[in-house]
PDB file of the backbone (N, CA, C, O) and the ligand in Angstrom, with CONECT records:
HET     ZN  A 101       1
ATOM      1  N   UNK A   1       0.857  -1.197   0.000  1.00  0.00           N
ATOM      2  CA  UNK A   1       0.000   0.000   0.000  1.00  0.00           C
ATOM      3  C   UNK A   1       0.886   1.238   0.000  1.00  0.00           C
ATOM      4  O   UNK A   1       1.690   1.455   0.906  1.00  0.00           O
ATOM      5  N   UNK A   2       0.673   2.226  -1.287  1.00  0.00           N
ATOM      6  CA  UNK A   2       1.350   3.296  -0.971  1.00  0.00           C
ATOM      7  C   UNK A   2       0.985   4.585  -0.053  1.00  0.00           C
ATOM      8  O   UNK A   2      -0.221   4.826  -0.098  1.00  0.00           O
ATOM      9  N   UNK A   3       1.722   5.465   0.761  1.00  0.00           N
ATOM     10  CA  UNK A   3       1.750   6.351   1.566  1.00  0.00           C
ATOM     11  C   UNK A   3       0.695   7.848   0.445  1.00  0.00           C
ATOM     12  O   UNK A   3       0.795   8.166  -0.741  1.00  0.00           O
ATOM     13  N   UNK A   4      -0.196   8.376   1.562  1.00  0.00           N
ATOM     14  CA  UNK A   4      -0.849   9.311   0.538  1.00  0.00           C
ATOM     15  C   UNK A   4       0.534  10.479   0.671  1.00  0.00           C
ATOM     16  O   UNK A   4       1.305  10.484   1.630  1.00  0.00           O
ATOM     17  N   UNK A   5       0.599  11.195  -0.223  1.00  0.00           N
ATOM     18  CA  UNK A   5       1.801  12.255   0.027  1.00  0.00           C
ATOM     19  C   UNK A   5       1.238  13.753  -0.272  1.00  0.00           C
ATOM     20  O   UNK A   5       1.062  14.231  -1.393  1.00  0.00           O
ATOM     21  N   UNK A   6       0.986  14.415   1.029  1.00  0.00           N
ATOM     22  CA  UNK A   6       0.398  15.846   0.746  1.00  0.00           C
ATOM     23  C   UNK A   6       1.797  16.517   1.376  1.00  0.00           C
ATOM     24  O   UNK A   6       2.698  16.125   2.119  1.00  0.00           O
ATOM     25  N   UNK A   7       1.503  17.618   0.736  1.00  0.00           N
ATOM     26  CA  UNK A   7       2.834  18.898   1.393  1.00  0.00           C
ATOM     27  C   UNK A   7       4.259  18.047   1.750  1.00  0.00           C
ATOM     28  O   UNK A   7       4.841  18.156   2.829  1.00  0.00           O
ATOM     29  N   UNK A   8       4.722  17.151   0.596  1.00  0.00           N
ATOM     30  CA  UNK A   8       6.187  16.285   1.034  1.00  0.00           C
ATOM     31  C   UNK A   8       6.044  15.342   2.177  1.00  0.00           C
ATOM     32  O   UNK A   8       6.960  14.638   2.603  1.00  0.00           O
ATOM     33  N   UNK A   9       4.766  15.380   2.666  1.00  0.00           N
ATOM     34  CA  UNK A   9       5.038  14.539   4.181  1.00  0.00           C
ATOM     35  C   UNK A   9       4.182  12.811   3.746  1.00  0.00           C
ATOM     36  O   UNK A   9       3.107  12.820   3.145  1.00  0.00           O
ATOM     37  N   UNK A  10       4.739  11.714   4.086  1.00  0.00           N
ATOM     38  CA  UNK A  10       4.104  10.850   3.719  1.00  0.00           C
ATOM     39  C   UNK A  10       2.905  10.562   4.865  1.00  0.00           C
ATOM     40  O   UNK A  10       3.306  10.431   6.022  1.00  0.00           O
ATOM     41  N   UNK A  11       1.383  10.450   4.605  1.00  0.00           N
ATOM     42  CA  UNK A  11       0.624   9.969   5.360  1.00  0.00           C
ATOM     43  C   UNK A  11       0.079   8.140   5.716  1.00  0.00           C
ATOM     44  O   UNK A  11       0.292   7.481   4.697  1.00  0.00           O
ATOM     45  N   UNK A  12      -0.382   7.474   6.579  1.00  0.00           N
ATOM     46  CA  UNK A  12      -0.991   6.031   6.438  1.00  0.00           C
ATOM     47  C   UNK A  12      -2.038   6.523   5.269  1.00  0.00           C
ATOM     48  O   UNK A  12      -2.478   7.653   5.055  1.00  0.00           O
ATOM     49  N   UNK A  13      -2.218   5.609   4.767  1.00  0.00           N
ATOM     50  CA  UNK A  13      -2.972   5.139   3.735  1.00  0.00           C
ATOM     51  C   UNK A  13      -4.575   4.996   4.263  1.00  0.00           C
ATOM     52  O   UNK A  13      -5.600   5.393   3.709  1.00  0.00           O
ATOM     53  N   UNK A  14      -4.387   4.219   5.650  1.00  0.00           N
ATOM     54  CA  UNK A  14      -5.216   3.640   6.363  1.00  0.00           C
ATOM     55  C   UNK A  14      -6.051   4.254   7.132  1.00  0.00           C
ATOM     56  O   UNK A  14      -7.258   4.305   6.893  1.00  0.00           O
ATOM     57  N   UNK A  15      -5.369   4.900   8.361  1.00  0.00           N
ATOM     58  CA  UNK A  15      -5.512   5.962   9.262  1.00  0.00           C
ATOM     59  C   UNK A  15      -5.704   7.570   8.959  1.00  0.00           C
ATOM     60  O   UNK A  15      -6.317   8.364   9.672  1.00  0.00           O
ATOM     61  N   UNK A  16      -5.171   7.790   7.988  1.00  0.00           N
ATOM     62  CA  UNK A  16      -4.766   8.884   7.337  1.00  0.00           C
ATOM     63  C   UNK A  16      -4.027   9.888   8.310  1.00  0.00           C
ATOM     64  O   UNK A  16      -4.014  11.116   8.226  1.00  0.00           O
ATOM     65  N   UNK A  17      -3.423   9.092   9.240  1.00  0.00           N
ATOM     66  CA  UNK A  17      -2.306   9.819  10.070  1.00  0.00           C
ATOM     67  C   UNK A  17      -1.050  10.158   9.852  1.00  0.00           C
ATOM     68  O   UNK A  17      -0.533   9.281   9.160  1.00  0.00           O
ATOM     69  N   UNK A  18      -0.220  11.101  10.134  1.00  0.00           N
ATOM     70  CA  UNK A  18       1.305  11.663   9.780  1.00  0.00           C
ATOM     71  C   UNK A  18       1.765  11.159  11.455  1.00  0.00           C
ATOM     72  O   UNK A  18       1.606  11.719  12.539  1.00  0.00           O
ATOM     73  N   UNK A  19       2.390   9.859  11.070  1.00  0.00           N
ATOM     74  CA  UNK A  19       2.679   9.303  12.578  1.00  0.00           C
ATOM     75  C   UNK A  19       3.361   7.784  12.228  1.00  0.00           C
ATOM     76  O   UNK A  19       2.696   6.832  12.636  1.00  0.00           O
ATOM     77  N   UNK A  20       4.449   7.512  11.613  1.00  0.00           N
ATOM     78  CA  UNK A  20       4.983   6.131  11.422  1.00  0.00           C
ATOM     79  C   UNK A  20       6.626   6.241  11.910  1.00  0.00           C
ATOM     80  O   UNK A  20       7.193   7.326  12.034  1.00  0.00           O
ATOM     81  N   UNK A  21       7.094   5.297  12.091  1.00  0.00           N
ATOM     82  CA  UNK A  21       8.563   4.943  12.005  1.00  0.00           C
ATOM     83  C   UNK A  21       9.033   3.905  10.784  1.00  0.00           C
ATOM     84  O   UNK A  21       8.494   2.970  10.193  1.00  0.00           O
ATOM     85  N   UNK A  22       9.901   4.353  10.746  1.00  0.00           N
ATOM     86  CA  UNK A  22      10.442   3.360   9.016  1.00  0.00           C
ATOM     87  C   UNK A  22      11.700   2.246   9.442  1.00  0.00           C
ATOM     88  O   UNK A  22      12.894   2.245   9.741  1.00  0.00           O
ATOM     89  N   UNK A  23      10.542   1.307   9.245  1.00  0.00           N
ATOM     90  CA  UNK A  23      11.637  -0.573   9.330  1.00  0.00           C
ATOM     91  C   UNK A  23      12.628  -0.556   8.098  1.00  0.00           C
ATOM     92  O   UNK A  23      13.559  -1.360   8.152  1.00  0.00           O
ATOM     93  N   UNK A  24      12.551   0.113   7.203  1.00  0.00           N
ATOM     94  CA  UNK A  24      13.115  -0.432   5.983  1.00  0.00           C
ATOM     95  C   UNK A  24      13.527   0.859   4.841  1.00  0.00           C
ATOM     96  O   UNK A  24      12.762   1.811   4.693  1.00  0.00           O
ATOM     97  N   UNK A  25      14.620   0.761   4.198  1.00  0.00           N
ATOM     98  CA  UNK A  25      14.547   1.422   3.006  1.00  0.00           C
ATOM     99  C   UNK A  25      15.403   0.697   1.959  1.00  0.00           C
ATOM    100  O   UNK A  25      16.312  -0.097   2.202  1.00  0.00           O
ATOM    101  N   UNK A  26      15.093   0.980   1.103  1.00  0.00           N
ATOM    102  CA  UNK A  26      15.839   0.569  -0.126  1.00  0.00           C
ATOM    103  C   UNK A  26      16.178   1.714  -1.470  1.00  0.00           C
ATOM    104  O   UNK A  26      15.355   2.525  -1.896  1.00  0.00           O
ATOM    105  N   UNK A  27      17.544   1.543  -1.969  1.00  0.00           N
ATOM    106  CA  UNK A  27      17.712   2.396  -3.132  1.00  0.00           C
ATOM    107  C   UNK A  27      17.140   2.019  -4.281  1.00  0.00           C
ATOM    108  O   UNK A  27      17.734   1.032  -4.714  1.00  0.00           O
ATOM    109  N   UNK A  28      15.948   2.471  -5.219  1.00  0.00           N
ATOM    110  CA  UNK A  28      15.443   2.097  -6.272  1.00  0.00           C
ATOM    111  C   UNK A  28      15.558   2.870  -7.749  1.00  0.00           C
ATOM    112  O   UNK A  28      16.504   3.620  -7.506  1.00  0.00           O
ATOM    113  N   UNK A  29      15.309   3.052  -8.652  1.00  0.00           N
ATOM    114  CA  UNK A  29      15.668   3.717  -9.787  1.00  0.00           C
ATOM    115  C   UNK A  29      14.858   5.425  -9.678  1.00  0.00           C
ATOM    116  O   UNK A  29      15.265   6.310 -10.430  1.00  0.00           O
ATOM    117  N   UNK A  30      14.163   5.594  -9.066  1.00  0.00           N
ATOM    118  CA  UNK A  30      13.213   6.704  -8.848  1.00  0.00           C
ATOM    119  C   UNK A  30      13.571   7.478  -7.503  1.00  0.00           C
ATOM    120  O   UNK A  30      12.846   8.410  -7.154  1.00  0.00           O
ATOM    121  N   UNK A  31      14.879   7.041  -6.604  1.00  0.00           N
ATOM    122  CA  UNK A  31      14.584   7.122  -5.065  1.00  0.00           C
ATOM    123  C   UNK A  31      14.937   6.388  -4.148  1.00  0.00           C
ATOM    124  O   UNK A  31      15.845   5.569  -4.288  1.00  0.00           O
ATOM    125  N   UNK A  32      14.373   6.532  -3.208  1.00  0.00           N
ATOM    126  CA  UNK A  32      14.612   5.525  -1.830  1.00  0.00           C
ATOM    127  C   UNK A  32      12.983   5.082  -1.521  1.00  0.00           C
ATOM    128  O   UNK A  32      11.985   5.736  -1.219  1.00  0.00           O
ATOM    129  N   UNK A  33      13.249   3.584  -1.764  1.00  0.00           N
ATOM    130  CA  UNK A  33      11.711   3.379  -1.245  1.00  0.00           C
ATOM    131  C   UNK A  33      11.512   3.845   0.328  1.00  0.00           C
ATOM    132  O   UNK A  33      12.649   3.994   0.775  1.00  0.00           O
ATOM    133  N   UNK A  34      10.761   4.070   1.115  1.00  0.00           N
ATOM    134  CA  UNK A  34      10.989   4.198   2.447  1.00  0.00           C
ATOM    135  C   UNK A  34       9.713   2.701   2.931  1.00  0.00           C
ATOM    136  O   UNK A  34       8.628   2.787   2.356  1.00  0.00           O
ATOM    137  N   UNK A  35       9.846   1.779   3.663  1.00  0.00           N
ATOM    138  CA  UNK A  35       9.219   1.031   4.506  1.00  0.00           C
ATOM    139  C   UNK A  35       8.632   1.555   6.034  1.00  0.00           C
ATOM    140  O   UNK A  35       9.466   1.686   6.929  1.00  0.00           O
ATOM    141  N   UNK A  36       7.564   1.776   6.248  1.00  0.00           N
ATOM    142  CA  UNK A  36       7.232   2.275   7.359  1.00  0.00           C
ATOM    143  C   UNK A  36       6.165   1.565   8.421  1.00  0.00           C
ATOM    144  O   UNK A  36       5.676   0.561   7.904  1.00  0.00           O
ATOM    145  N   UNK A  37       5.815   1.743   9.379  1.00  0.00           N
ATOM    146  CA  UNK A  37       4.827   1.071   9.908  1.00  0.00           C
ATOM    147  C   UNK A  37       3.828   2.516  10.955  1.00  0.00           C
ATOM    148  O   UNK A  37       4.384   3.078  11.899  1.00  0.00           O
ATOM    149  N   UNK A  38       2.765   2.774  10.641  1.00  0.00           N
ATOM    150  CA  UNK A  38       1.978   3.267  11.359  1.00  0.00           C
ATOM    151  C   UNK A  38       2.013   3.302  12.519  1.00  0.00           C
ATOM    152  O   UNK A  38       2.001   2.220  13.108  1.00  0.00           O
ATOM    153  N   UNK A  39       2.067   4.492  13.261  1.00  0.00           N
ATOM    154  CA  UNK A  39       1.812   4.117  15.253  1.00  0.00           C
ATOM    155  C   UNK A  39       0.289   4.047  15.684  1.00  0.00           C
ATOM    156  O   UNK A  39      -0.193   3.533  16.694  1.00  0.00           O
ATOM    157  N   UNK A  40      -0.317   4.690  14.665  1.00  0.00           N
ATOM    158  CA  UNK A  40      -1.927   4.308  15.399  1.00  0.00           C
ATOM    159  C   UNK A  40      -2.116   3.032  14.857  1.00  0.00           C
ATOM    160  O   UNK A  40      -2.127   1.998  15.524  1.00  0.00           O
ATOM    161  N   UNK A  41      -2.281   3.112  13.532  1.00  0.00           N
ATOM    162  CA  UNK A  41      -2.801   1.480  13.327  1.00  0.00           C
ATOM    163  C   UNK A  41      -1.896   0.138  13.211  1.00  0.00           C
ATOM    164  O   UNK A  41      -2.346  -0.992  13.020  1.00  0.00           O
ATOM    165  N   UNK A  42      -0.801   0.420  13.336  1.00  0.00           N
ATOM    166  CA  UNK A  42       0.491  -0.582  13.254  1.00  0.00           C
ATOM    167  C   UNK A  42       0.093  -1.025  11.798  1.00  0.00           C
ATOM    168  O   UNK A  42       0.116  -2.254  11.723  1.00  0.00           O
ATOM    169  N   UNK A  43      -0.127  -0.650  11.070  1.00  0.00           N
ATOM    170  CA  UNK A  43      -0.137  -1.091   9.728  1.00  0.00           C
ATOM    171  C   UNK A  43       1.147  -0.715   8.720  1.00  0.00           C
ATOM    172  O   UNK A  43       1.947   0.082   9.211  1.00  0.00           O
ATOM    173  N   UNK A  44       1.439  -1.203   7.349  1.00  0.00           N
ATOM    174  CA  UNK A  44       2.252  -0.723   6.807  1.00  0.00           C
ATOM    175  C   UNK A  44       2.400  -0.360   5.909  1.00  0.00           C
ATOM    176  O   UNK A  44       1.863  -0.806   4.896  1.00  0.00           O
ATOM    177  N   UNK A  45       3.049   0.425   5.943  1.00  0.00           N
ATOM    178  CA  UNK A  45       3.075   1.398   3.690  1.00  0.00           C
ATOM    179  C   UNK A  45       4.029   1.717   3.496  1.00  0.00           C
ATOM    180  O   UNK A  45       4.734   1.752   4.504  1.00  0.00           O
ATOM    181  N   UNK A  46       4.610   2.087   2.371  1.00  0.00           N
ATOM    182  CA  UNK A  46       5.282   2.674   1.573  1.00  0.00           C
ATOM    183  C   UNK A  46       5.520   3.668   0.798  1.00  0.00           C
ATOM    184  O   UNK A  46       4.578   4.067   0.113  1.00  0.00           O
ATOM    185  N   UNK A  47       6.443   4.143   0.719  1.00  0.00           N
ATOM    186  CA  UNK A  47       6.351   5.897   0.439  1.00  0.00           C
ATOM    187  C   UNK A  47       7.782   5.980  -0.657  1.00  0.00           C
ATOM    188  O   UNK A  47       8.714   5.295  -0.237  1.00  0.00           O
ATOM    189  N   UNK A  48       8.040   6.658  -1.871  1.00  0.00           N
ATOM    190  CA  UNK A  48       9.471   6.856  -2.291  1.00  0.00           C
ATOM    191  C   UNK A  48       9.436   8.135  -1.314  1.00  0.00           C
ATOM    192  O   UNK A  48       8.564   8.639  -0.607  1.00  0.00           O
ATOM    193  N   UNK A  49      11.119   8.505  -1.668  1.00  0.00           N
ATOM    194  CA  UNK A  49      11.804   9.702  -1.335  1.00  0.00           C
ATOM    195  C   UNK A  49      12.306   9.955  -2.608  1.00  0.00           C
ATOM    196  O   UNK A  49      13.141   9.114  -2.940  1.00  0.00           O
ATOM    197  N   UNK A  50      12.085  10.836  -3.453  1.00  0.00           N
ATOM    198  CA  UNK A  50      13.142  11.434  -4.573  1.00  0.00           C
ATOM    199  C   UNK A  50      13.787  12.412  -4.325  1.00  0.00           C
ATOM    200  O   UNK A  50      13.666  13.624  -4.147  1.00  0.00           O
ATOM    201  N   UNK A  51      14.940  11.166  -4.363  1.00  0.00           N
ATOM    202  CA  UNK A  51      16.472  11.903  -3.852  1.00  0.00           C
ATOM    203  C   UNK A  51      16.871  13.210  -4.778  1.00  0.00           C
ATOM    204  O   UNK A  51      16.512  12.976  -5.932  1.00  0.00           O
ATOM    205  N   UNK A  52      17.479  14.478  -4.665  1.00  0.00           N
ATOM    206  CA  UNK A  52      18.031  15.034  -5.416  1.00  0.00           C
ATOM    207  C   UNK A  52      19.541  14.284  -5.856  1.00  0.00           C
ATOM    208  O   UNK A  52      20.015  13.277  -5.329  1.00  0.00           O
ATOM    209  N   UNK A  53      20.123  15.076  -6.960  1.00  0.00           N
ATOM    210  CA  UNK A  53      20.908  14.322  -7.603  1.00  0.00           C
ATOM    211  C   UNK A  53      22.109  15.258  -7.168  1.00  0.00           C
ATOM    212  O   UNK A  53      22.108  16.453  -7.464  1.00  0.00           O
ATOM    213  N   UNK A  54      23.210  14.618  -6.398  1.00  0.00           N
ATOM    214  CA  UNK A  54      24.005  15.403  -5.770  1.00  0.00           C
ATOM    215  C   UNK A  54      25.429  15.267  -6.602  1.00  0.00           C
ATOM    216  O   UNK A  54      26.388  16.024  -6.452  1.00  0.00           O
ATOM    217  N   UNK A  55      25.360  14.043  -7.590  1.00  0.00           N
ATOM    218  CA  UNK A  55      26.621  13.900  -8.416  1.00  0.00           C
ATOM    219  C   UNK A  55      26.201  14.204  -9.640  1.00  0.00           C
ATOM    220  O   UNK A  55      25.221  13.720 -10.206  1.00  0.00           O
ATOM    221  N   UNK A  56      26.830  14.888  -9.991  1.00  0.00           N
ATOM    222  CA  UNK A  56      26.608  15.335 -11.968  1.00  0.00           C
ATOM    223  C   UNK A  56      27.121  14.127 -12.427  1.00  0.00           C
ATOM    224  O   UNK A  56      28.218  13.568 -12.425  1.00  0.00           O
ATOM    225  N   UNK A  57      25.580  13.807 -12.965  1.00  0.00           N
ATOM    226  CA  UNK A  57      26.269  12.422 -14.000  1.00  0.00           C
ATOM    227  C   UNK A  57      26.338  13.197 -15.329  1.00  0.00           C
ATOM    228  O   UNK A  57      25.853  14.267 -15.697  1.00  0.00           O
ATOM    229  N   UNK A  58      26.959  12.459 -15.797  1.00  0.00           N
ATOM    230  CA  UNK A  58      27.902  12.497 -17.130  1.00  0.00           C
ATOM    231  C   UNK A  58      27.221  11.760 -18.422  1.00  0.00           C
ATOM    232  O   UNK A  58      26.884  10.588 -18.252  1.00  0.00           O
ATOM    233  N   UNK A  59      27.045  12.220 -19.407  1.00  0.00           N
ATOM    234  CA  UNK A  59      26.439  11.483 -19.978  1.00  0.00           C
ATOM    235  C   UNK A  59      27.432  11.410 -21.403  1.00  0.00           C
ATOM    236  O   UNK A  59      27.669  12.497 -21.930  1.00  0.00           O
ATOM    237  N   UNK A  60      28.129   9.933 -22.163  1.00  0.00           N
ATOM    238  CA  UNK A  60      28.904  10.372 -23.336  1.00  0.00           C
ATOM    239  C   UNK A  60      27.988   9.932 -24.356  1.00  0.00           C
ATOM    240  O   UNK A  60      28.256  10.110 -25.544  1.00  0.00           O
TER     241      UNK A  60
HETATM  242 ZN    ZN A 101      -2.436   4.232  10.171  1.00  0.00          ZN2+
END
């Protein structure tokens, strides 16, 4: 289930609360997935982060 995302902040899906801690992340082609789990409903979702790009890639 993905995280609703208003004003940059990821919300539960479920609860529709701004209130989780994150078990997990991973680097993906778009970002950082973020893994999280809800504190009201202990449920869990998922949210990217799109990273800015801090190395000038190069392109030949
Ligand atoms: Zn929730």
């Amino acid at each position: 289930m993905n995280a609703i995302i208003k004003d940059n902040k990821a919300y539960c899906p479920f609860c529709n609360e701004y209130d989780y801690r994150v078990t997990d992340c991973k680097q993906i082609e778009l970002g950082t997935q973020m893994q999280v789990i809800c504190r009201k409903c202990n449920r869990e979702f998922e949210y990217i982060v799109k990273l800015r790009i801090e190395n000038a890639v190069r392109f030949v």
